[in-house]
C-alpha positions as YAML, in Angstrom:
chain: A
units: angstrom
residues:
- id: 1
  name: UNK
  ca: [6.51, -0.95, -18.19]
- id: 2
  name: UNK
  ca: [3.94, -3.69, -17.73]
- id: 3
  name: UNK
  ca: [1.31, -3.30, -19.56]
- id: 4
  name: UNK
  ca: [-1.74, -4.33, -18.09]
- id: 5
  name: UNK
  ca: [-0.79, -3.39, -14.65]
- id: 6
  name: UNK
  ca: [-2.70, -0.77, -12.68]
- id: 7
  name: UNK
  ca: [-1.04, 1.04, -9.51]
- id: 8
  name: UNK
  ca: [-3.31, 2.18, -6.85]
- id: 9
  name: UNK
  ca: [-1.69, 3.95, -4.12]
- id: 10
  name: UNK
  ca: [-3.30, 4.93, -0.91]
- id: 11
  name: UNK
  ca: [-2.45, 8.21, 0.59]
- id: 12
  name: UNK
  ca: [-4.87, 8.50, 3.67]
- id: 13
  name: UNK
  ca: [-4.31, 7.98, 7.51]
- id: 14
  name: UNK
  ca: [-4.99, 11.02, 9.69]
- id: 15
  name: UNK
  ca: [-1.29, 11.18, 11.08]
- id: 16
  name: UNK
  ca: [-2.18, 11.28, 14.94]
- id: 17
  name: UNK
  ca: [0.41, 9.27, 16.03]
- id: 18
  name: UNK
  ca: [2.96, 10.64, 13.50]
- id: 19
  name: UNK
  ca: [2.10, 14.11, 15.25]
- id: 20
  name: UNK
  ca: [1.15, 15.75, 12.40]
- id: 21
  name: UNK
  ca: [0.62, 15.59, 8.25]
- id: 22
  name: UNK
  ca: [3.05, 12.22, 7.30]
- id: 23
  name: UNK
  ca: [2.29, 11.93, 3.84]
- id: 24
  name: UNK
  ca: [3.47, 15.58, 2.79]
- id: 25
  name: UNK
  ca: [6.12, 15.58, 5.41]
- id: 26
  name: UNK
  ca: [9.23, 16.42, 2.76]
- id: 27
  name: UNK
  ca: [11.75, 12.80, 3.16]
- id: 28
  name: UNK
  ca: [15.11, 13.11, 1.00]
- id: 29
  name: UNK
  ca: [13.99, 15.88, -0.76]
- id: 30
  name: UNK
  ca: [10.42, 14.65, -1.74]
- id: 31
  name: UNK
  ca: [7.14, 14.64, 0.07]
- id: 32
  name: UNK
  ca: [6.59, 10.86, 1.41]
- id: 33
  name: UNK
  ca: [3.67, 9.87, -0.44]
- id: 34
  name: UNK
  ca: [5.32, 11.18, -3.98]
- id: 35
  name: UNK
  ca: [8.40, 8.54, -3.60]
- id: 36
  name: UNK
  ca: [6.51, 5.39, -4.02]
- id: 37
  name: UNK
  ca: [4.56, 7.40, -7.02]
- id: 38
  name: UNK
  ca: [7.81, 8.41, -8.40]
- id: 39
  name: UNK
  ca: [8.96, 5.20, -8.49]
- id: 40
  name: UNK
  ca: [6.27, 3.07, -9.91]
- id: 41
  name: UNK
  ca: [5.14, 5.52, -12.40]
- id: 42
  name: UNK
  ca: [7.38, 3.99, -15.12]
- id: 43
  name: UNK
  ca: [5.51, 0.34, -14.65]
- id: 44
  name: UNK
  ca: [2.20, 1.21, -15.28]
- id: 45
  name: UNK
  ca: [0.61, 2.53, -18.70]
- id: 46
  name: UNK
  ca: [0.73, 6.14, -18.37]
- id: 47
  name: UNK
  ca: [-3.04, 7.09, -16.92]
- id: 48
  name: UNK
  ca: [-2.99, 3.82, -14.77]
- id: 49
  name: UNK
  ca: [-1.73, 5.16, -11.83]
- id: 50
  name: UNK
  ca: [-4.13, 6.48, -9.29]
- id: 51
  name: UNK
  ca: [-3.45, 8.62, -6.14]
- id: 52
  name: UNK
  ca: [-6.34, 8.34, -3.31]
- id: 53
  name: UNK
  ca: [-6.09, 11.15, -1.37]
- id: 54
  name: UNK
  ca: [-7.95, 12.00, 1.68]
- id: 55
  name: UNK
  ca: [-11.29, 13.33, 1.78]
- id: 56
  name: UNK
  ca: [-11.03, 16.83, 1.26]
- id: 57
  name: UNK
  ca: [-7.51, 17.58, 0.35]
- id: 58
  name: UNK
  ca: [-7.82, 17.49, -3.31]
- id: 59
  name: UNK
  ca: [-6.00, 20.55, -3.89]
- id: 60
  name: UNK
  ca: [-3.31, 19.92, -1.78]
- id: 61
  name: UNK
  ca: [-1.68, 16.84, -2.99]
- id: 62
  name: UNK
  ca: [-2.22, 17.40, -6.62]
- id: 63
  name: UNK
  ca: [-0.39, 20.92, -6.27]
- id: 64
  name: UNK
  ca: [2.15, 19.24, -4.55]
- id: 65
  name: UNK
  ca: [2.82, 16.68, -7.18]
- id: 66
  name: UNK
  ca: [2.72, 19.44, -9.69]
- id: 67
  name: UNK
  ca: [5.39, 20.97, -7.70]
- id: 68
  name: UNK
  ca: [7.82, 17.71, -7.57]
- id: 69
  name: UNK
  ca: [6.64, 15.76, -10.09]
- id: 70
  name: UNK
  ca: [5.60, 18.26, -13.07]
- id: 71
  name: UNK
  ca: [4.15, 16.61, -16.21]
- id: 72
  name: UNK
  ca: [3.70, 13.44, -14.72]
- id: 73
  name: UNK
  ca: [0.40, 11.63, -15.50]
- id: 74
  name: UNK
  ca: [-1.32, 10.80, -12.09]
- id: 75
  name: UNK
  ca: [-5.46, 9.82, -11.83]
- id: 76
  name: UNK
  ca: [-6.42, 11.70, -8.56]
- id: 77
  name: UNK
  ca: [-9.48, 9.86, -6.60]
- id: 78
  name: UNK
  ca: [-10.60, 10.88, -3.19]
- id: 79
  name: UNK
  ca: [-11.17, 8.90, -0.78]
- id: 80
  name: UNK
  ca: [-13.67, 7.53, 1.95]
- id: 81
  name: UNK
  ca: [-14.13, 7.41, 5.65]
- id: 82
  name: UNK
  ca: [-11.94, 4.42, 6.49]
- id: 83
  name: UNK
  ca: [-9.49, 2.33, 4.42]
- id: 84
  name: UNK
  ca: [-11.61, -0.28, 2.55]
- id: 85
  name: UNK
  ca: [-13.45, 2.80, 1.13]
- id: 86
  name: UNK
  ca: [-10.98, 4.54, -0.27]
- id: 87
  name: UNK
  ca: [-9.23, 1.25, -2.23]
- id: 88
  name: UNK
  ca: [-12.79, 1.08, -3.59]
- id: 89
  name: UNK
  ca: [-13.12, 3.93, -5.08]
- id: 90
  name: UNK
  ca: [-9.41, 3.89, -6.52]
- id: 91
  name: UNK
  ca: [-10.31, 0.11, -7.99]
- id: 92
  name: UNK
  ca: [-13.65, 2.49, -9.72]
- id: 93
  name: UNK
  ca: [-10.97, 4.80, -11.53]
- id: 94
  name: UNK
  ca: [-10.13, 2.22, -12.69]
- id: 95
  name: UNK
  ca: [-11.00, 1.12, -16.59]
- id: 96
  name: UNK
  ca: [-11.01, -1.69, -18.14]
- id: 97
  name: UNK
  ca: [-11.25, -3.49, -15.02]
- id: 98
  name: UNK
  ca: [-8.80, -6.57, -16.44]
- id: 99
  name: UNK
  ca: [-4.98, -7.25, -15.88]
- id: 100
  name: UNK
  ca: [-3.22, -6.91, -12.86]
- id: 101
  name: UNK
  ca: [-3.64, -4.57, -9.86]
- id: 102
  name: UNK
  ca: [-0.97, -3.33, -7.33]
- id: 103
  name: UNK
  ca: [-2.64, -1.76, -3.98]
- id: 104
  name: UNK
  ca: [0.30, 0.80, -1.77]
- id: 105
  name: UNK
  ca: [0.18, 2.35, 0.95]
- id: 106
  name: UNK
  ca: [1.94, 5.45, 0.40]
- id: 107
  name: UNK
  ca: [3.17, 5.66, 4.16]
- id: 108
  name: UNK
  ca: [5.73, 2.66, 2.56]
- id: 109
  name: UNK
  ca: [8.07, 4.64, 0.76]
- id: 110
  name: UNK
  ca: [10.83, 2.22, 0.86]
- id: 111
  name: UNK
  ca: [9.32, 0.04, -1.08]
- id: 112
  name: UNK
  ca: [11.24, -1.56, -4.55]
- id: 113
  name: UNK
  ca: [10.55, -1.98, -8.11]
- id: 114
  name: UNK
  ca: [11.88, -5.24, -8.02]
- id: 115
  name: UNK
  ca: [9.53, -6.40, -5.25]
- id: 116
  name: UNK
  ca: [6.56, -5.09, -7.17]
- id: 117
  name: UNK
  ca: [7.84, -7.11, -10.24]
- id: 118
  name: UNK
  ca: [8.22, -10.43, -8.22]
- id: 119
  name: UNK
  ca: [4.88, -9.70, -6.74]
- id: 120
  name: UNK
  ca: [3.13, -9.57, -10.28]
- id: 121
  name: UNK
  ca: [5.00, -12.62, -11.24]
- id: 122
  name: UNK
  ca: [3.63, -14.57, -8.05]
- id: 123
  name: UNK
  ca: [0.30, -13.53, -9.06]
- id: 124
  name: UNK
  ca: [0.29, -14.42, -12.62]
- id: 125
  name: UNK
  ca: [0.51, -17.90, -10.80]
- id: 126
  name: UNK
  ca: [-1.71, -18.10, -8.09]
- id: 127
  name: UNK
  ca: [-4.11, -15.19, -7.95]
- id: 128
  name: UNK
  ca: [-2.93, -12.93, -5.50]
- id: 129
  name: UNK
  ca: [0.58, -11.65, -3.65]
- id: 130
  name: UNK
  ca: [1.27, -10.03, -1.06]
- id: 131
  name: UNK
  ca: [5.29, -9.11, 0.95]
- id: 132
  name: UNK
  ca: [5.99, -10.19, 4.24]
- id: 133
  name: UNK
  ca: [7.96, -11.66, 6.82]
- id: 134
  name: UNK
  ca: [7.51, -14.69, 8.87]
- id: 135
  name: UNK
  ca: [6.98, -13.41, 12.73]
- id: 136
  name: UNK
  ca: [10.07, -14.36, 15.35]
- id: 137
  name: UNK
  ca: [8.58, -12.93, 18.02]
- id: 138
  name: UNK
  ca: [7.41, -14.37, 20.73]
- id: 139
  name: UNK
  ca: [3.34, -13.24, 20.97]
- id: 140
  name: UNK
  ca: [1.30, -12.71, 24.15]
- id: 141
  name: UNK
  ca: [-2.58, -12.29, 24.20]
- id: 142
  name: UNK
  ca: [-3.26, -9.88, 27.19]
- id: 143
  name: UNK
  ca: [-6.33, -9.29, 29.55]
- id: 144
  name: UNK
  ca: [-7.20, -5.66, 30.69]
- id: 145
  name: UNK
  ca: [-4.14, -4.14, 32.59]
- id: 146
  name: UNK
  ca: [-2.16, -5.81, 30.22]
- id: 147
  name: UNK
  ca: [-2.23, -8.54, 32.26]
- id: 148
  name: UNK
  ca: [-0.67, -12.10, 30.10]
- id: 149
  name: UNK
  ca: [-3.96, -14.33, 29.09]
- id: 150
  name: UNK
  ca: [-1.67, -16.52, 26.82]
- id: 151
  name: UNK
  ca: [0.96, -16.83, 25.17]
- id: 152
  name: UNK
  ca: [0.13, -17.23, 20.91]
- id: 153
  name: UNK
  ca: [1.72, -19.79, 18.63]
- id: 154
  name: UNK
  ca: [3.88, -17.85, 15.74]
- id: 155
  name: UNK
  ca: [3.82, -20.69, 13.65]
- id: 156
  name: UNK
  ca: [2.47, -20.08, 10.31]
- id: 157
  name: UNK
  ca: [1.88, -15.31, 11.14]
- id: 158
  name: UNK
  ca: [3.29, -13.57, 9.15]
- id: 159
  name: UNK
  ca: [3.64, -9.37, 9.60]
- id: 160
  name: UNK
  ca: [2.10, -8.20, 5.46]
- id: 161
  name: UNK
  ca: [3.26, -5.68, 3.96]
- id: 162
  name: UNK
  ca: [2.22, -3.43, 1.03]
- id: 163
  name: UNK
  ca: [2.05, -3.08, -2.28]
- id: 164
  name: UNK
  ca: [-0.54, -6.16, -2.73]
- id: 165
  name: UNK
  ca: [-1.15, -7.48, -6.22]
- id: 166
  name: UNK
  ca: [-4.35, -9.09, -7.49]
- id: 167
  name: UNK
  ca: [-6.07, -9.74, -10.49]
- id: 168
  name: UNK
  ca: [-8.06, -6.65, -10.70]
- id: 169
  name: UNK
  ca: [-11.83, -8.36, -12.34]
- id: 170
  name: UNK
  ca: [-11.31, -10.68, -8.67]
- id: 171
  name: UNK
  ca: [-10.62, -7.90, -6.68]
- id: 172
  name: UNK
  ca: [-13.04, -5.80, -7.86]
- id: 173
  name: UNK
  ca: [-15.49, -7.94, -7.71]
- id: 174
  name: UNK
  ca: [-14.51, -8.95, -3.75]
- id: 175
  name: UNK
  ca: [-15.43, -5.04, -3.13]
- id: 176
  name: UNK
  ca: [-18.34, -4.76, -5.09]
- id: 177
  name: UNK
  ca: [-19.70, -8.37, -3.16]
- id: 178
  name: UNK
  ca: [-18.81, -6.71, 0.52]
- id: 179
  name: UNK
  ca: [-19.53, -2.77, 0.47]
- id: 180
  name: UNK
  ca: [-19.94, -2.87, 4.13]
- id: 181
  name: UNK
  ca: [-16.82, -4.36, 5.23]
- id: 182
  name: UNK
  ca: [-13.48, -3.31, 6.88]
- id: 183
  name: UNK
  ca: [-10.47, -4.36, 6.31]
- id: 184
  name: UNK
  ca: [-7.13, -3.87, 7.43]
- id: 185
  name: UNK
  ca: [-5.51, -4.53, 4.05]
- id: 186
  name: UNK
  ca: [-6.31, -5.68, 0.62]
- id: 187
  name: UNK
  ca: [-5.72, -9.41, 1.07]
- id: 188
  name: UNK
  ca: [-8.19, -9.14, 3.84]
- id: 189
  name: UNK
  ca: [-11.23, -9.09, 1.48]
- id: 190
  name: UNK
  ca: [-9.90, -10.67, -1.83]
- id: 191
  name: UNK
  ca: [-9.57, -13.91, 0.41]
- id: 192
  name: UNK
  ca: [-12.57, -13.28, 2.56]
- id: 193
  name: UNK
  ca: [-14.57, -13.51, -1.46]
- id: 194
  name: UNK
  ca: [-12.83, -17.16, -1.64]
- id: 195
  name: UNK
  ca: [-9.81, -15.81, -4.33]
- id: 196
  name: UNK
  ca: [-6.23, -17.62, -3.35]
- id: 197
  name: UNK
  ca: [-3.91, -15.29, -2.30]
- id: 198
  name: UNK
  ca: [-0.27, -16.09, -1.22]
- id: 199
  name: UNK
  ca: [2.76, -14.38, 0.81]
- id: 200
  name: UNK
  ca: [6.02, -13.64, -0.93]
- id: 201
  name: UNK
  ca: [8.99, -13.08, 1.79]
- id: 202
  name: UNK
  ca: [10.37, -9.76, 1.73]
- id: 203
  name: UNK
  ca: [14.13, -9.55, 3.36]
- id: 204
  name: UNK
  ca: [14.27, -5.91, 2.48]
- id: 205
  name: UNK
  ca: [13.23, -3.13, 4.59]
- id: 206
  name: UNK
  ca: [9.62, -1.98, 3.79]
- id: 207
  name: UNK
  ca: [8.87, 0.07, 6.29]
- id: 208
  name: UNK
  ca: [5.68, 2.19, 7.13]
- id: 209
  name: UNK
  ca: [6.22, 5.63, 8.52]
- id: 210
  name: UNK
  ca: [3.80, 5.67, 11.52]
- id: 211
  name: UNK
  ca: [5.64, 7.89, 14.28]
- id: 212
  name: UNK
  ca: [7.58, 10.70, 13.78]
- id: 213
  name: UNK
  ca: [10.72, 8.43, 14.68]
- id: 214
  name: UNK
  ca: [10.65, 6.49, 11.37]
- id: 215
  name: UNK
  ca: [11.68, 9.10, 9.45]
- id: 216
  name: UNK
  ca: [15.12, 9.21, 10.45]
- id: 217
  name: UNK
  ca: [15.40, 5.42, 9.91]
- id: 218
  name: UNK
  ca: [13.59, 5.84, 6.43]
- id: 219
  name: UNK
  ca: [15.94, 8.48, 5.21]
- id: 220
  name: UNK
  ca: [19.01, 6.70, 5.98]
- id: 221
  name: UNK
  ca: [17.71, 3.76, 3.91]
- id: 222
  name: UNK
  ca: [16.94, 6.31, 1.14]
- id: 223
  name: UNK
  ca: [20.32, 7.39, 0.83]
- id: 224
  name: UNK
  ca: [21.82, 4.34, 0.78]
- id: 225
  name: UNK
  ca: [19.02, 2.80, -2.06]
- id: 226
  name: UNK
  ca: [21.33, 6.26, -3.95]
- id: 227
  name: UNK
  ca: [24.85, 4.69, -3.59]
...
């Protein structure tokens, strides 16, 4: 357990290009969003833990955690319109709004203890973390008709991954100071307010369950995380 660490994982996305409900899709035995609960329950102080779920669905995901995970202390918030929303109201759950923060994406369920620690560590230090790793490609901007405009320097991109940590007072306050704005992640906004933030490499495989072809992929992974 760390004790003043918060866990706010995001269970929203509407699935389209998954072809259907992703997050309650059943992966190894347990829905997909309920493996990354599972296994950071046991870091946070139990009622510091927050589900977002999507607007609506309420019902849904708590009976299926009651189902899986029976007993287990879990703060359900729903959530907003797009991303950005729904972080903020998790961050309002929320109380006090000091220590440390950890933002998921539950579509990640690969993701390790031991990178969360490291994360928290790196943020005791400079503010804000974040997992990653350092893009090989080679990038093209294209016109319409996918037509090659340029080809972009990879020096210095990396490809971010969840779960980002932050200080949660900073990253509150980075919400509270931009309710209008949209974000693709976390780190977005908390550096956007002027807080330091800083990219931790990540060799390990993190992830995110977008098409129905990932899960395959995923569950192999799972089982060997059981050896």
């Amino acid at each position: 357990m760390i004790p003043d660490l918060s866990i706010v994982i995001v269970a929203g996305g509407s699935g389209r290009r998954f072809g259907g409900d992703k997050l309650l899709f059943e992966l190894d035995g347990l829905p997909v969003f309920l493996h990354s609960v599972k296994r950071f329950l046991p870091l946070a102080v139990p009622g510091k833990l927050t589900v977002v779920y999507p607007k609506g669905r309420g019902e849904e995901f708590t009976k299926c955690a009651e189902h899986f995970l029976p007993g287990e202390k879990i703060v359900w918030v729903e959530g907003g319109a797009i991303r950005t929303d729904s972080v903020r109201n998790g961050l309002e759950a929320i109380e006090p709004k000091t220590g440390i923060v950890a933002i998921h994406d539950a579509a990640r369920p690969l993701a390790s203890v031991d990178l969360l620690e490291r994360l928290v560590a790196e943020t005791r230090r400079c503010g804000g973390a974040i997992p990653g790793k350092i893009v090989t490609d080679t990038l093209k901007r294209c016109k319409e008709s996918n037509l090659i405009e340029e080809t972009v320097s990879r020096t210095g991109l990396w490809r971010v991954e969840t779960p980002q940590v932050f200080h949660l007072a900073q990253l509150y306050r980075a919400y509270r100071q931009n309710p209008g704005a949209d974000f693709s992640d976390d780190a977005g906004i908390y550096t956007y307010a002027g807080f330091t933030c800083a990219v931790l490499d990540n060799p390990d495989d993190n992830t995110k369950i977008t098409y129905f072809n990932d899960i395959a992929k995923v569950e192999k992974q799972l089982r060997e995380l059981r050896k």
